[in-house]
N, C-alpha and C positions, 0 to 999 in steps of 0.2 A: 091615235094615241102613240108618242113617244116614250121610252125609258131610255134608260143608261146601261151600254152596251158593256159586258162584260171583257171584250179584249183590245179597247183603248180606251174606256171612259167616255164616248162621244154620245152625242144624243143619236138614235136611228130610229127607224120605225120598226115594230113588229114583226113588219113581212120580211124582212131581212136575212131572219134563219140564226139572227146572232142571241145568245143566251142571254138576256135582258139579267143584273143584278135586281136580287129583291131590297127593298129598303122602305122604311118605316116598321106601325106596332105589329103588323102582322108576321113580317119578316124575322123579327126579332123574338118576337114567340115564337117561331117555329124554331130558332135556332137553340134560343131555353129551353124548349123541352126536349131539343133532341140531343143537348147537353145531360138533361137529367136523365133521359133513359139511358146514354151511355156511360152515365157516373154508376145506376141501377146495373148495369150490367158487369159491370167493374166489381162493386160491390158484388153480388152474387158470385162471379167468378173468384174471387177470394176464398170468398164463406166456405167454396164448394172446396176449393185448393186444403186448404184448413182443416177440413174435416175429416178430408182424406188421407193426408198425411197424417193425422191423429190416428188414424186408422191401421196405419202400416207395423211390420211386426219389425222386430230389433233386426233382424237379418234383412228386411228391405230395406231397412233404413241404411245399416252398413255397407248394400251394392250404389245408394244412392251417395254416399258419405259423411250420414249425417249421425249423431247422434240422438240417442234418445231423449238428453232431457234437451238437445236442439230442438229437434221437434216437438219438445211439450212446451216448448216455452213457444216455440210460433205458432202454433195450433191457439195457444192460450191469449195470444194478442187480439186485442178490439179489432175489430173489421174495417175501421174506419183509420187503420193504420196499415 
């Protein structure tokens, strides 16, 4: 069984040791979902940011430079922004 070699495009065999490119539906799933857990991840890391800062008292905020209704108004944005 041949594939296509990932560091000139050439066809080679298997035994060769060179990192074969995946390609086709399998391939392309794998790289969707590893798109969406790291949009999921994003996502979360946000929410968590957001919440925390929401959290912060007027004097943390001012070592950090922000203000308070800065922070209320980021805390207060969709996640998906």
């Amino acid at each position: 069984m041949s594939a296509i070699c990932a560091d000139d495009d050439a066809t080679c065999s298997t035994g060769t040791g060179a990192i074969p490119v995946q390609r086709g539906f399998a391939a392309g799933l794998k790289r969707f979902v590893w798109r969406v857990i790291g949009w999921i991840v994003q996502y979360e890391e946000k929410r968590l940011s957001r919440i925390a800062l929401s959290e912060l008292t007027d004097e943390q905020l001012a070592d950090i430079g922000v203000t308070p209704s800065e922070a209320r108004r980021e805390a207060a944005r969709p996640f998906s922004s």
